[in-house]
N, C-alpha and C positions, 0 to 999 in steps of 0.2 A: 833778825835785826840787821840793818844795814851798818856795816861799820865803816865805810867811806863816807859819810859825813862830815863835813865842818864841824867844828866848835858850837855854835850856838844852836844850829840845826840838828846835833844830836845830844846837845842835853835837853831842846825844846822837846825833842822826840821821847828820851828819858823819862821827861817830865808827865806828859800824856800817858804813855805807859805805866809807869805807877799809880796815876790818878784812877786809869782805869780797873789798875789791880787792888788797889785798895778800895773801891768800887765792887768789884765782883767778891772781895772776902768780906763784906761788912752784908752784900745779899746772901751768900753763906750761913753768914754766923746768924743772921736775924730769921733765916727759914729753919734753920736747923734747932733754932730756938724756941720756935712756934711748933715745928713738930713735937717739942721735950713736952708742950705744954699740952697737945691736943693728945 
């Protein structure tokens, strides 16, 4: 993560980051789900 960023340009950057992590745990949770099942 770059920590010299401005104000708005590192929480906009925060912002993407979490969407994308919250993103990759919900592929996660939904294949690990479908594995229980198959």
């Amino acid at each position: 993560m770059a920590g010299a960023t401005r104000g708005d340009e590192g929480e906009r950057d925060m912002g993407s980051g979490l969407s994308q992590l919250s993103e990759i745990l919900s592929d996660m949770s939904e294949r690990a789900r479908s594995e229980k099942l198959t």
